[in-house]
Structures are given as structure tokens and as C-alpha cells.
C-alpha positions in Angstrom: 0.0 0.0 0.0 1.4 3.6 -1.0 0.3 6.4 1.3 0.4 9.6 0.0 2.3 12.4 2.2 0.3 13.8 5.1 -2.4 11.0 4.4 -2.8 8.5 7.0 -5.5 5.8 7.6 -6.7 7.0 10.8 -10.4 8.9 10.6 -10.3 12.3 10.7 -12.1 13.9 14.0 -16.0 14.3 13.1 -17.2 18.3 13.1 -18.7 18.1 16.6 -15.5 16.4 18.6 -13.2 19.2 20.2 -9.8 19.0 18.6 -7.1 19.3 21.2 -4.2 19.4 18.3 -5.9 22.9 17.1 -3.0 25.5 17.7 -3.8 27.7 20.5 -4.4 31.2 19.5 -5.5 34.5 21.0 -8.6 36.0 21.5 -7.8 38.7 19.3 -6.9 36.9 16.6 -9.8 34.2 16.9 -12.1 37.5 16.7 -10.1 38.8 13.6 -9.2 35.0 11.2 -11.8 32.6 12.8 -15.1 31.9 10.3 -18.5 32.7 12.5 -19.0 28.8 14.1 -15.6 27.1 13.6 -13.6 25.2 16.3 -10.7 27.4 17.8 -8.2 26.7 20.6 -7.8 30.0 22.7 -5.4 30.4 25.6 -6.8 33.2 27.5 -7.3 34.6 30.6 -10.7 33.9 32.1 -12.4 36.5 33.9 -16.1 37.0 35.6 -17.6 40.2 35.8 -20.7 40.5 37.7 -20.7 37.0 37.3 -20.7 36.7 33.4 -17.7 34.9 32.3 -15.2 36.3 30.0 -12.0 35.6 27.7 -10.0 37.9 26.7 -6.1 38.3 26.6 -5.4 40.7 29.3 -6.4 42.1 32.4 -6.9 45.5 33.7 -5.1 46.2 36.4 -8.3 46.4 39.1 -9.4 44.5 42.1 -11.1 42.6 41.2 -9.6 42.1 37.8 -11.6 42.8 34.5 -10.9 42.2 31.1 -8.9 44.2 28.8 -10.5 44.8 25.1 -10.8 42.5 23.0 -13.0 40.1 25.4 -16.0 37.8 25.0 -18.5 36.1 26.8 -18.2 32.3 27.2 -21.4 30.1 27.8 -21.5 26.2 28.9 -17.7 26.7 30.1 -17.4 23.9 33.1 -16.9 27.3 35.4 -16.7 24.9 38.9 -14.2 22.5 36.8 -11.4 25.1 36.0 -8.7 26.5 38.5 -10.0 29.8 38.8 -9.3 31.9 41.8 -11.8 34.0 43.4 -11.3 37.6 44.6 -14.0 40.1 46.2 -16.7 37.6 44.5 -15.1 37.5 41.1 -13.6 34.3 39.7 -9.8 34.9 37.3 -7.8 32.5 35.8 -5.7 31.7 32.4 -7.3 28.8 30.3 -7.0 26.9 27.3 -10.5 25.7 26.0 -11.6 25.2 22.6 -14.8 27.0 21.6 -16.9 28.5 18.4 -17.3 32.1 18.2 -20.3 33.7 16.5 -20.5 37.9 17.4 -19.3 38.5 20.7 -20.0 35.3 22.0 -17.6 32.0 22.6 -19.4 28.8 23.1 -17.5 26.1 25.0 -16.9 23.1 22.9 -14.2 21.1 24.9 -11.2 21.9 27.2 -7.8 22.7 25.1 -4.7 20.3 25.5 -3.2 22.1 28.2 -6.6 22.1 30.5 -7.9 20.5 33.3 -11.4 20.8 32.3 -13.4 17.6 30.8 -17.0 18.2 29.2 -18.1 15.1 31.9 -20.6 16.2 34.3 
């Protein structure tokens, strides 16, 4: 059998799997190359503000901490599962997830190679 470069005979991941070998990126540049509803791996900083979570890149320099522009909001992220440390009520903490972004919105797909998240409930 003659395999072509790149070609192997393992199945590729199907559309709905979170894909751990993505390359991390930023939130910026998820927000600026990233098609509306395709998989991305961000490393970010989490951050909840009033208790709505957020990724973005950098924090301001506050207490508690808040996100720095660009930033935007996570839903279904396993909030409880990732090490996150709480200050004045606010939760903070640097993450590596995968997600989809439509808008201003990120929706948690799986956790990112370097996470200690899992999707199991």
C-alpha cells in the first residue's frame, strides 16, 4: 500500500469532537481569522464580571480584575471544573479551551490540550 504524504488511515475527527491538536491562539486573533462557528483553541485569561464569564487576553489592572479589550463572553464553560481563583466575588484565571465564536459570544466546545477541564458532568 502507498500512502500519500500527510495521508494516514486514521479517521479524521468528526465536526462536533473538540480537537485538542488545534494551535492555541488569542482571542484577538480568533475575533479577527476565525469563520463565524468554527472550532478554535484559545489560551486566554478567564475573567467573571458581575458574574458573566469572559475571555479575553489581558487584564486591567483592578481588584477585582476585568478584562482588557478585545473580550468575549463564554457560555456552557465547566466554570466549577477550571482552577480559577476568586477575589471580592469575582472568579480569574488563564485557560485553554476550545470553543466557536459567533458575534461576541464564545461557546464552550471542549477543554484545550493544556486544560484540566473535561465536558463530563
Amino acid at each position: 500500500m502507498v500512502l500519500l504524504a500527510g495521508c494516514t488511515d486514521e479517521p479524521a475527527p468528526a465536526p462536533d469532537e473538540p480537537t485538542s491538536a488545534l494551535e492555541p491562539i488569542s482571542v484577538r486573533e480568533a475575533l479577527d481569522r476565525v469563520e463565524p462557528g468554527e472550532q478554535v483553541r484559545v489560551q486566554a485569561v478567564l475573567v467573571t464580571e458581575a458574574g458573566d464569564p469572559y475571555l479575553c487576553d489581558s487584564v486591567e489592572d483592578t481588584d477585582p480584575e476585568q478584562c482588557s479589550d478585545p473580550k468575549v463572553e463564554i457560555v456552557g464553560a465547566p466554570i466549577d471544573d477550571l482552577e480559577l481563583t476568586e477575589r471580592r466575588g469575582e472568579l480569574a484565571g488563564e485557560v485553554d479551551v476550545v470553543v466557536t465564536i459567533e458575534d461576541q459570544t464564545a461557546t464552550f466546545v471542549g477543554p484545550g490540550m493544556d486544560s484540566e477541564a473535561t465536558t463530563e458532568g
